[in-house]
DSSP file (Angstrom, degrees, kcal/mol; ACC not computed):
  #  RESIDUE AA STRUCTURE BP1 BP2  ACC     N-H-->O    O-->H-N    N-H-->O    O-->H-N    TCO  KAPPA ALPHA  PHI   PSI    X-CA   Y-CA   Z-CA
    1    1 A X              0   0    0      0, 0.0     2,-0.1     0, 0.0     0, 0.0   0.000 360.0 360.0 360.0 118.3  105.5   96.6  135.5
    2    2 A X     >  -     0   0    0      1,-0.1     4,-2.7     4,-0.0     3,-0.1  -0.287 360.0-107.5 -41.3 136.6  103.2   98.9  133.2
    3    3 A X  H  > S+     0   0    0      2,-0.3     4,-1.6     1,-0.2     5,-0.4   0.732 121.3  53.2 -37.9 -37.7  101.2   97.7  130.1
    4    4 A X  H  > S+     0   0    0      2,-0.2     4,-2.6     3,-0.2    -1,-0.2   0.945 109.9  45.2 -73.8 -56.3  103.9   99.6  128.0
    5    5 A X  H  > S+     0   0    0      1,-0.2     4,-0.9     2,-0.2    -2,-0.3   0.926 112.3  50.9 -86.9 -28.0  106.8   98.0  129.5
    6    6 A X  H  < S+     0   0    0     -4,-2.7     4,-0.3     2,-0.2    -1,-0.2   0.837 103.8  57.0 -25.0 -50.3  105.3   94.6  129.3
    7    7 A X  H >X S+     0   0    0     -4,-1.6     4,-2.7     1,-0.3     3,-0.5   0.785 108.3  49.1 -77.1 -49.0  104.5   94.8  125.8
    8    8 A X  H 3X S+     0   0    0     -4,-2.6     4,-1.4    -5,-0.4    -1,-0.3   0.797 106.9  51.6 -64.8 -17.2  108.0   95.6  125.2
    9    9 A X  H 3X S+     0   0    0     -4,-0.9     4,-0.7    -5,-0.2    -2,-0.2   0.609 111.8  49.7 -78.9 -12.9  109.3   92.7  127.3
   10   10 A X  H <> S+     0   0    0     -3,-0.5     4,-1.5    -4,-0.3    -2,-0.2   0.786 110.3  52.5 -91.6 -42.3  106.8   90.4  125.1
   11   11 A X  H  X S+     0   0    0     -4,-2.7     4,-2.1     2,-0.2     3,-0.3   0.926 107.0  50.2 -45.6 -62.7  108.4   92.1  122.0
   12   12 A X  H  X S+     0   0    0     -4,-1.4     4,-1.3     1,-0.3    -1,-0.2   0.731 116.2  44.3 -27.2 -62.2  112.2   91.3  123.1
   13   13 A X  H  X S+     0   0    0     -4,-0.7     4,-1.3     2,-0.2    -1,-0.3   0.705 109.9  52.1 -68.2 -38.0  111.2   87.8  123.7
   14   14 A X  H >X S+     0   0    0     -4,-1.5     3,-2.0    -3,-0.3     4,-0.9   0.918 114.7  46.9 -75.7 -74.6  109.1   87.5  120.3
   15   15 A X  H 3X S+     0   0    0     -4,-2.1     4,-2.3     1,-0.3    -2,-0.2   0.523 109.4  48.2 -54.6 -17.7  112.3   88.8  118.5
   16   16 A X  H 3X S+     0   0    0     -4,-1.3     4,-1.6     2,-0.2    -1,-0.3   0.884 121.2  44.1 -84.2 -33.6  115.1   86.4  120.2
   17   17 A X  H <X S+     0   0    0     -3,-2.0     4,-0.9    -4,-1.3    -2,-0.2   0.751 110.8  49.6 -90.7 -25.7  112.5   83.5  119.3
   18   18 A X  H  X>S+     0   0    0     -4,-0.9     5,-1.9     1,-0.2     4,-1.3   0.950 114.0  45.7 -82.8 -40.0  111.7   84.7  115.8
   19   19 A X  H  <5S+     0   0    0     -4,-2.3    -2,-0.3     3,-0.3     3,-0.2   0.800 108.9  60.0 -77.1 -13.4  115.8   85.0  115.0
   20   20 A X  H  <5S+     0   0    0     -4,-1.6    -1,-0.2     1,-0.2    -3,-0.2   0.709 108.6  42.0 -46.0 -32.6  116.2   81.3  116.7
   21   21 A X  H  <5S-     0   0    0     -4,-0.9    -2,-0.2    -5,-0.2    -1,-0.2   0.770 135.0 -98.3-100.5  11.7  113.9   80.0  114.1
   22   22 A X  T  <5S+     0   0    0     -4,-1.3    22,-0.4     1,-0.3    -3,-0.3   0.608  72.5 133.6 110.0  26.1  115.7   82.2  111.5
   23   23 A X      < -     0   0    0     -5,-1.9     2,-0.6    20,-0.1    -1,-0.3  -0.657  48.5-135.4 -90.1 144.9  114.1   85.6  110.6
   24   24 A X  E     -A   42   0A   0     18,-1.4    18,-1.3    -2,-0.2     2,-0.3  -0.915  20.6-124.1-109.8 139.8  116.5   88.6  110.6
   25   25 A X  E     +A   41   0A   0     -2,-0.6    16,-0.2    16,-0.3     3,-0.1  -0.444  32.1 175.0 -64.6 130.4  115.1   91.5  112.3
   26   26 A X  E    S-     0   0A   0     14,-1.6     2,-0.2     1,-0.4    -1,-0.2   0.614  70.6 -26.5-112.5 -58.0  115.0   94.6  110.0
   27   27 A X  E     -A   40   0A   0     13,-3.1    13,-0.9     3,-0.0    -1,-0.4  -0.867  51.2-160.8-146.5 178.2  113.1   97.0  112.6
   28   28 A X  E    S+A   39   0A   0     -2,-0.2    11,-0.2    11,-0.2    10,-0.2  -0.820  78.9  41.1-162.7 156.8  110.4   96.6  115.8
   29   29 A X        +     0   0    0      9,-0.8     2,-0.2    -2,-0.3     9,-0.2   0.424  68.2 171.3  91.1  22.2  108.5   99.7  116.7
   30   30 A X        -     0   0    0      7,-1.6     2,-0.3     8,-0.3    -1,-0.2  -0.052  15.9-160.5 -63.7 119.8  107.5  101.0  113.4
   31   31 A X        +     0   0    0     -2,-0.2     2,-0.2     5,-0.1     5,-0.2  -0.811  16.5 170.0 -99.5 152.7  105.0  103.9  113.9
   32   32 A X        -     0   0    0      3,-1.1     3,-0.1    -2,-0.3    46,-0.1  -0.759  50.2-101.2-155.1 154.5  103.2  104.6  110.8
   33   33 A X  S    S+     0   0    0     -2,-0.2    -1,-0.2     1,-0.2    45,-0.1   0.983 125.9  54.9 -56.5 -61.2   99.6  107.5  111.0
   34   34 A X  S    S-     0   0    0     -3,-0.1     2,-0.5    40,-0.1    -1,-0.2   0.644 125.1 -65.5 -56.7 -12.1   98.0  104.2  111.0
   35   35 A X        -     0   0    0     -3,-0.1    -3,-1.1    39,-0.1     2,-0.3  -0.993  56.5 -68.2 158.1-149.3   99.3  102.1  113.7
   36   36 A X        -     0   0    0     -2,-0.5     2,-0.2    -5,-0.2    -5,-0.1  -0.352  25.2-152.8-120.1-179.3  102.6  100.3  115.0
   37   37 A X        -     0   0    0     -2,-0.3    -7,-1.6    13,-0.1    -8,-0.3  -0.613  17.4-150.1-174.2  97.6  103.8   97.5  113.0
   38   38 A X  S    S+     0   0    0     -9,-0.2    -9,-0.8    -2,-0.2    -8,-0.3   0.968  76.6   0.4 -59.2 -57.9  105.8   95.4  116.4
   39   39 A X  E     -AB  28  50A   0     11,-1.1    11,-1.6   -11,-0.2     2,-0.3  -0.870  53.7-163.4-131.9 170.6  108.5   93.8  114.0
   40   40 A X  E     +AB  27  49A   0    -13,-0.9   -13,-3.1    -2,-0.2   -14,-1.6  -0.869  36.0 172.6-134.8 125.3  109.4   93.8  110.0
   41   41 A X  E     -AB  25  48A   0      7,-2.4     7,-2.1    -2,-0.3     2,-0.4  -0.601  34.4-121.3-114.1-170.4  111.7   90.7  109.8
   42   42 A X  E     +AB  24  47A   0    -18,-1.3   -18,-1.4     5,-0.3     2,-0.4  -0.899  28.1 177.3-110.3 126.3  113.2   89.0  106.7
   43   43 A X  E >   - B   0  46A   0      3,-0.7     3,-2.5     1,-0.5   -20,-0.1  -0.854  67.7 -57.5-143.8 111.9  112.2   85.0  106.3
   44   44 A X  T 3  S-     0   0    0     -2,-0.4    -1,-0.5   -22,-0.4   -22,-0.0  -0.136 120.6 -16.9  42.6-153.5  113.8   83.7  103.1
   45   45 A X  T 3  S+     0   0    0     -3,-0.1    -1,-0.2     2,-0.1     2,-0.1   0.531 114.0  99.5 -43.2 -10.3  112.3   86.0  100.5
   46   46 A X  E <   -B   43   0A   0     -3,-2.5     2,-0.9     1,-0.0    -3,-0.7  -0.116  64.3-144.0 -91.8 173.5  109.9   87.3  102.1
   47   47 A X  E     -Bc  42  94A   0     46,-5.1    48,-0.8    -5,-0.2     2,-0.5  -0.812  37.1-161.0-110.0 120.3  109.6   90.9  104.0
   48   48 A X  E     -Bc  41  95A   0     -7,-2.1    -7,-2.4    -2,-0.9     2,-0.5  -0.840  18.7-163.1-115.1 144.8  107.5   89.9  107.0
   49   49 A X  E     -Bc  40  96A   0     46,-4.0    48,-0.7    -2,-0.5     2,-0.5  -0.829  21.9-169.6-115.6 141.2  105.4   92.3  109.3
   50   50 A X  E     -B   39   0A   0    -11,-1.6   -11,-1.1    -2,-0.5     2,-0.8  -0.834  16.1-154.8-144.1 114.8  104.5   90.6  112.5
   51   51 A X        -     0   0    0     -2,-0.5    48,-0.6    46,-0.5     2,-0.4  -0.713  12.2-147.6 -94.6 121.7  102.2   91.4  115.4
   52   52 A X  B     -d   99   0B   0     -2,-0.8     2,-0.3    46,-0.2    48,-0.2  -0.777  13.1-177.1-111.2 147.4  102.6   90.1  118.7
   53   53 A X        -     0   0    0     46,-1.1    48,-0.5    -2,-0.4     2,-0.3  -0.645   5.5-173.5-129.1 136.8  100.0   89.4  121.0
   54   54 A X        +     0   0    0     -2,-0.3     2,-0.3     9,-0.3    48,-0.2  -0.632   5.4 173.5-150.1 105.8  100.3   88.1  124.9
   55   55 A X  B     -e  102   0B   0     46,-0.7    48,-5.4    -2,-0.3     3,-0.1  -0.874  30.2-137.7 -83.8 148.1   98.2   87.1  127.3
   56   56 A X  S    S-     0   0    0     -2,-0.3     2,-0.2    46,-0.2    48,-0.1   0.558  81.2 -15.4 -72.0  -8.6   98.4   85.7  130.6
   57   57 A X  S    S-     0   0    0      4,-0.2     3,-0.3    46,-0.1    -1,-0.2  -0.937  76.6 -82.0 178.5 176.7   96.0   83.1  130.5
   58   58 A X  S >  S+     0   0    0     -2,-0.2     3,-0.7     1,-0.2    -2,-0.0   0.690  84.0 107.9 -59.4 -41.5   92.7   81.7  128.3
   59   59 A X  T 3  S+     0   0    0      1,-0.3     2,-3.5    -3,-0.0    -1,-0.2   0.711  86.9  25.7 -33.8 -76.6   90.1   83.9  129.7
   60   60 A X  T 3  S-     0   0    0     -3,-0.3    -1,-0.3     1,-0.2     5,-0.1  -0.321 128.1 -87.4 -64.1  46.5   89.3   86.3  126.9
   61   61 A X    <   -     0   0    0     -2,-3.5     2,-0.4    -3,-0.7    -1,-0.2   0.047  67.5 -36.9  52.0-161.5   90.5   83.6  124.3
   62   62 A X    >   -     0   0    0     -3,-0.1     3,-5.7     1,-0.1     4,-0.5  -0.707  66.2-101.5-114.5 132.4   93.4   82.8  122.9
   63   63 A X  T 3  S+     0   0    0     -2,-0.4     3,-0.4     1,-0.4    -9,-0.3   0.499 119.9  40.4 -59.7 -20.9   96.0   85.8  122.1
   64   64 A X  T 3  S+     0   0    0      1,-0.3     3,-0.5     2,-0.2    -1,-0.4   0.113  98.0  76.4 -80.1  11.1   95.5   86.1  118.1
   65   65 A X  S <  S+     0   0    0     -3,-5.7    -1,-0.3     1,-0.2    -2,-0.2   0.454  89.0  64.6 -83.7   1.2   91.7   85.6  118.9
   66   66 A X  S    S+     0   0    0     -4,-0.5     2,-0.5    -3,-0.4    -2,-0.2   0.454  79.7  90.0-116.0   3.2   92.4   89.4  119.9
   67   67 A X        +     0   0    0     -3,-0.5     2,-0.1   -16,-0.1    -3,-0.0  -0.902  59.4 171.3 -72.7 107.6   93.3   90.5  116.4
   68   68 A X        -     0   0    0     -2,-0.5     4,-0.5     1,-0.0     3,-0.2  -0.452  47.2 -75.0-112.1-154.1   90.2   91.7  114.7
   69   69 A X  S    S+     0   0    0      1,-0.3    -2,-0.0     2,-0.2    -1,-0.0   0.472 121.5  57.1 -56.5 -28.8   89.4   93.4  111.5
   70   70 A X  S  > S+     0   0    0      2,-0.2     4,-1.7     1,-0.2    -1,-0.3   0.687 108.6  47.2 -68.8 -52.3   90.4   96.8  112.4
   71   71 A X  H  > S+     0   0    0     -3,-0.2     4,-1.1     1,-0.2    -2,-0.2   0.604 105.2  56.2 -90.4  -3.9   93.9   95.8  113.2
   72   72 A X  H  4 S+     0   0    0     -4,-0.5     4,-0.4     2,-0.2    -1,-0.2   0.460 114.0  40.4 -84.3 -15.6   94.5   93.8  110.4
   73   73 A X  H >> S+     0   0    0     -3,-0.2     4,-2.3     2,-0.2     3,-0.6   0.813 112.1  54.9 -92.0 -18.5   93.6   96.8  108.2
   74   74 A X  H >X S+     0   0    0     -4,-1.7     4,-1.6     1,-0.3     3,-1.5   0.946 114.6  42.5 -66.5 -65.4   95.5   99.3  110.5
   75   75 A X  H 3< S+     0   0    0     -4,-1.1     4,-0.3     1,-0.3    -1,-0.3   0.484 109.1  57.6 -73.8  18.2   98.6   97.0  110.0
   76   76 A X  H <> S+     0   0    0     -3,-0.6     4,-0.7    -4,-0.4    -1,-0.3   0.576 112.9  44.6 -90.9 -33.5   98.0   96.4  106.0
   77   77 A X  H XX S+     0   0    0     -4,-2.3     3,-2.4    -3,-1.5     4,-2.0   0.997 109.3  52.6 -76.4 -45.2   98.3  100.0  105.6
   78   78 A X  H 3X S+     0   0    0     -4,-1.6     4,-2.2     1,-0.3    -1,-0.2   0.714 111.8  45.2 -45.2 -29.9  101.0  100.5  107.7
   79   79 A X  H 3> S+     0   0    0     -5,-0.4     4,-1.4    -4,-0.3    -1,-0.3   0.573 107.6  55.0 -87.0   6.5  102.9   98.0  105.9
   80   80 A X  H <X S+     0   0    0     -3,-2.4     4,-2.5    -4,-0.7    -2,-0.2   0.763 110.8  50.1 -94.9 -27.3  102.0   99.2  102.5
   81   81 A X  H  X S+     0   0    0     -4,-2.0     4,-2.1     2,-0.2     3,-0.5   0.996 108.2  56.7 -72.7 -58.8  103.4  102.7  103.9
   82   82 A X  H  X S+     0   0    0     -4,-2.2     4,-2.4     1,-0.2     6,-0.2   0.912 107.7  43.2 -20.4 -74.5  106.4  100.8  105.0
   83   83 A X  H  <>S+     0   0    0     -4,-1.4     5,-2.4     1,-0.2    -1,-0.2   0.904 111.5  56.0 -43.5 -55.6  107.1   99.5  101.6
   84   84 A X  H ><5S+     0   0    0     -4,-2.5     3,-0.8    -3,-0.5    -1,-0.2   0.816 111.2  39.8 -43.7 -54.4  106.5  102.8  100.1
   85   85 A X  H 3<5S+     0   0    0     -4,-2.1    -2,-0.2     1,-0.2    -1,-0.2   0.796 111.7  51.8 -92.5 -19.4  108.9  104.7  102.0
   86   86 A X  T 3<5S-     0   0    0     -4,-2.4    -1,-0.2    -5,-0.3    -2,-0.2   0.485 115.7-119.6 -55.2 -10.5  111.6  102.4  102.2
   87   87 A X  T < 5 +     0   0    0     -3,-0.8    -3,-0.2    -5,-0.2     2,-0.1   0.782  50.6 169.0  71.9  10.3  111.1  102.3   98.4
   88   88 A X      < -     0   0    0     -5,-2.4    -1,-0.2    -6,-0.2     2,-0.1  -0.428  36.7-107.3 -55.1 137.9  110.4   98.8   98.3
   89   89 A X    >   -     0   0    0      1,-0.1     3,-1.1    -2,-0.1    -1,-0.1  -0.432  20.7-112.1 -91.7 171.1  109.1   97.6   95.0
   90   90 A X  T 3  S+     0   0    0      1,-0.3    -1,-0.1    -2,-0.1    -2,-0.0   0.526 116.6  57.4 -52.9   0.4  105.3   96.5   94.1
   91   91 A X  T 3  S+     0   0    0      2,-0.1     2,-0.8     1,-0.0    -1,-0.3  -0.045  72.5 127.1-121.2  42.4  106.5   93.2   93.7
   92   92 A X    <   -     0   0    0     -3,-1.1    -4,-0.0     1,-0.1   -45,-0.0  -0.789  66.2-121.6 -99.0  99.8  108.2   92.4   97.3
   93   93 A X        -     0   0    0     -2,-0.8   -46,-5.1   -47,-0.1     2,-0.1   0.171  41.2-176.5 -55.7 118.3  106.7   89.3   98.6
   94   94 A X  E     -c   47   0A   0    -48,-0.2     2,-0.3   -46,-0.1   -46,-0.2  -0.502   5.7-178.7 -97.5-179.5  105.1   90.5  102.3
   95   95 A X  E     -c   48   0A   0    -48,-0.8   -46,-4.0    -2,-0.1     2,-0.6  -0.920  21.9-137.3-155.7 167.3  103.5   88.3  104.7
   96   96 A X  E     -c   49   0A   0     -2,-0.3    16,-0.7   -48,-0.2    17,-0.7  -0.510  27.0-174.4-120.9  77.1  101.9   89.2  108.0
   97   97 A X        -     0   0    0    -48,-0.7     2,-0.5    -2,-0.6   -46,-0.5  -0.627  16.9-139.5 -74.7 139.1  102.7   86.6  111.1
   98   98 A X  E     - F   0 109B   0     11,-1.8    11,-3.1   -48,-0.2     2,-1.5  -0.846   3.9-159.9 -85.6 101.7  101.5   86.4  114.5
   99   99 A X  E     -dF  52 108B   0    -48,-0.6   -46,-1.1    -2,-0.5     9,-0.2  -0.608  21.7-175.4-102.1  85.8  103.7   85.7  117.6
  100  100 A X  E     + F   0 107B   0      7,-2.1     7,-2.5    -2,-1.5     2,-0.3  -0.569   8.2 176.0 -67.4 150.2  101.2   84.5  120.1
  101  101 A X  E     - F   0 106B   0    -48,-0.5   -46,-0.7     5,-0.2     2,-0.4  -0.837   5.7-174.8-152.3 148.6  102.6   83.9  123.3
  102  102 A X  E >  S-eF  55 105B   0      3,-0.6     3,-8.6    -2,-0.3   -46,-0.2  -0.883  72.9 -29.6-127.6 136.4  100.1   82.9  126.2
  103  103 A X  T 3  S-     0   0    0    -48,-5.4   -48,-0.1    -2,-0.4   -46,-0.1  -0.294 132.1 -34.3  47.8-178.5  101.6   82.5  129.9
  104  104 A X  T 3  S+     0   0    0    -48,-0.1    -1,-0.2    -3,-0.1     2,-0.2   0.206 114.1 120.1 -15.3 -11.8  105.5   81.3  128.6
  105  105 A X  E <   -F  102   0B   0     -3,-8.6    -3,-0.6     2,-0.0     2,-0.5  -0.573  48.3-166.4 -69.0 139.2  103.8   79.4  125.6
  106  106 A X  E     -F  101   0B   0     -5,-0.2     2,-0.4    -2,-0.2    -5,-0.2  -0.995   9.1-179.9-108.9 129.0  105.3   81.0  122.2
  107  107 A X  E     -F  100   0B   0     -7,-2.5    -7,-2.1    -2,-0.5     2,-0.7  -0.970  15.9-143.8-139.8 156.1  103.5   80.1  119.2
  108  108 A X  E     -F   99   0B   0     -2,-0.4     2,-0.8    -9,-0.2    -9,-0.2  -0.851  11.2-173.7-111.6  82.5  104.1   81.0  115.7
  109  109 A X  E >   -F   98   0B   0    -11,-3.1   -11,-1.8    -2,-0.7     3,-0.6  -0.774   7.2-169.4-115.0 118.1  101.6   81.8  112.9
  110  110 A X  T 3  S+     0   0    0     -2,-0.8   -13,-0.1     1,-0.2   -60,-0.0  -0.459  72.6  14.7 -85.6 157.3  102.8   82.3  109.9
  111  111 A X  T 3  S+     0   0    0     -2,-0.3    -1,-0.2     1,-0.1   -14,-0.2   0.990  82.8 165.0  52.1  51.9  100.6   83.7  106.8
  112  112 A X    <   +     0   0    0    -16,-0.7   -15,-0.2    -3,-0.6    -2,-0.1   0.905  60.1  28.6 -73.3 -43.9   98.3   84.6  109.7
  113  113 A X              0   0    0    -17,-0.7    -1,-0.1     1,-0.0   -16,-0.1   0.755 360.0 360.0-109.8 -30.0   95.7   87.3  107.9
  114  114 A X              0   0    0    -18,-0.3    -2,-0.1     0, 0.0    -3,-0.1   0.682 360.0 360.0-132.3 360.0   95.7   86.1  104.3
């Protein structure tokens, strides 16, 4: 299996785990000039953009240790473009969560960059 088709088997699996704990999947793949945005779900009010992360083990830390600064700005513009062209208004409560999942572990950080 290729890096490409991994990262889409990690997605699939982030998304059945994020609607088990109740987010509705709006989109996954969003391309944006600035970057990808994996999923935009719904959680109670909010519209949430979430990047998911996998590793196979510890070495190189832990899989949101692998989000740095750069990707957190790529994927705040990308969702602000989101919003924009969907016509969302300026007051739509966002958040940005993290679906680590290391080896078969899933975990789940919500309000991950701010």
């Amino acid at each position: 299996m290729n890096k490409r088709q991994l990262g889409t088997q990690k997605e699939t699996v982030a998304a059945a785990y994020l609607e088990k704990e109740g987010y509705e999947i709006v989109e996954r793949n969003y391309y944006t000039r600035h970057g990808e945005i994996d999923i935009i779900a719904k959680e109670e009010d909010y519209l949430v953009f979430v990047e998911v992360k996998y590793r196979s083990d510890e070495d190189y830390g832990t899989p949101a240790q692998n989000i740095n600064k750069a990707k957190i700005k790529h994927l705040e513009y990308s969702a602000r473009a989101y919003l924009y062209l969907k016509g969302y208004p300026d007051n739509t409560p966002v958040r940005f969560d993290v679906v680590e999942i290391l080896g078969s572990e899933i975990n789940l950080i919500r309000n991950a960059f701010y």
